[in-house]
C-alpha positions as CSV (number, residue, x, y, z in Angstrom):
1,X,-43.2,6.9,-12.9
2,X,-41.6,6.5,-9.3
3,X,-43.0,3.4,-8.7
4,X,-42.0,2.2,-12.8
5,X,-38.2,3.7,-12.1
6,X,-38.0,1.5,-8.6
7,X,-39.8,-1.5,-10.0
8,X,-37.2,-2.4,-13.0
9,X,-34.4,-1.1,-10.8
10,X,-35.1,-3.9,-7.6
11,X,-37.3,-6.5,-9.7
12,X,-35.5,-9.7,-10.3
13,X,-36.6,-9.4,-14.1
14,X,-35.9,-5.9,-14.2
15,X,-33.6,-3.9,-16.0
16,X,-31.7,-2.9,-13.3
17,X,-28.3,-0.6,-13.9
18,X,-30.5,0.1,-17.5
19,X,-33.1,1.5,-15.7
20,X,-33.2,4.6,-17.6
21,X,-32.4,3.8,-21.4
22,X,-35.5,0.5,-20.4
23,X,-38.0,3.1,-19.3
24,X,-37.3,6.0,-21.7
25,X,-37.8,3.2,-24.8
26,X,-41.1,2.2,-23.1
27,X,-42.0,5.8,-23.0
28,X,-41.4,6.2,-26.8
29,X,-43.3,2.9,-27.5
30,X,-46.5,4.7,-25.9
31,X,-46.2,7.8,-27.1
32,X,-46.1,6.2,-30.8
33,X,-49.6,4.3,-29.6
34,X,-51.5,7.2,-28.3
35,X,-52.5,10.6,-28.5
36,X,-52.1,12.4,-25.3
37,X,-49.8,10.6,-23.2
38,X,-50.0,12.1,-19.4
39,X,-47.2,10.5,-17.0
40,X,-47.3,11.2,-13.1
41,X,-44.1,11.2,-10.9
42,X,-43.1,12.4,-8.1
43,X,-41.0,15.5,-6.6
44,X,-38.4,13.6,-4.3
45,X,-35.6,16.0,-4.4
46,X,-36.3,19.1,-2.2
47,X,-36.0,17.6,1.2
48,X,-32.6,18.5,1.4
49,X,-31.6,14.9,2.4
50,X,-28.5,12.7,2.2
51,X,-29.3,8.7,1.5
52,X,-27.8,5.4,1.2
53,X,-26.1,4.8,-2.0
54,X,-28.9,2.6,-3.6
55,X,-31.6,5.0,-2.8
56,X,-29.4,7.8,-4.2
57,X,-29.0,5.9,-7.2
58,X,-33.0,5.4,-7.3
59,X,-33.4,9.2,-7.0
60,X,-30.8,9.9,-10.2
61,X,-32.6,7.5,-12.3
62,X,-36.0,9.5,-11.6
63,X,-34.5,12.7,-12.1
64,X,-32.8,11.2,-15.2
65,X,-36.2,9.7,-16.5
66,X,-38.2,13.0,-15.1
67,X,-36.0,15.4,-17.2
68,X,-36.2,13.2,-20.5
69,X,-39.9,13.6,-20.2
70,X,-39.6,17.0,-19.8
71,X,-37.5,17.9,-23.1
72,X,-40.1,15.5,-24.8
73,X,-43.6,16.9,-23.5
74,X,-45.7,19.2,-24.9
75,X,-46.0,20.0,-21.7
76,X,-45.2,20.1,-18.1
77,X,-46.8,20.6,-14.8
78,X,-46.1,20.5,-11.2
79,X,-48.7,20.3,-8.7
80,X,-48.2,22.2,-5.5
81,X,-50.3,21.9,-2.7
82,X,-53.3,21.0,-5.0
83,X,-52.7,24.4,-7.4
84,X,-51.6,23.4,-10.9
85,X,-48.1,25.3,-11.9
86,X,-47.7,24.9,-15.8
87,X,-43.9,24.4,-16.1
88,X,-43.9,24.0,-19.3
């Protein structure tokens, strides 16, 4: 998902400021296709750090996109140093 959120943000042909509402609706058009739909993303917001506007804006879109697919899942978990957490 990092990579998916930063792709249609920076891509020419990306969505760019609709980053969110483009890759939520792709999310729903899977989920409709499949069974079991398992997404991996990344935890970027613990180091405690300050960016440069655009790479703030990059990190609100995955935490936007990361908590959608959180209230959506069936469930949720965070891998910590290799040890599964279920979340959720």
């Amino acid at each position: 998902m990092s990579n998916l959120v930063a792709n249609e943000m920076f891509e020419p042909d990306g969505a760019g400021k609709d980053t969110v509402a483009a890759v939520l609706r792709g999310i729903e058009v899977l989920r409709r296709q499949v069974h079991h739909l398992v997404v991996v993303t990344n935890e970027v917001f613990s180091d405690g750090m300050t960016y440069d506007a655009e790479t703030m804006r990059y990190l609100s879109y995955l935490g936007t996109v990361n908590r959608e697919m959180a209230v959506q899942a069936d469930a949720v978990t965070e891998v910590v140093y290799g040890i599964p957490v279920q979340v959720k």
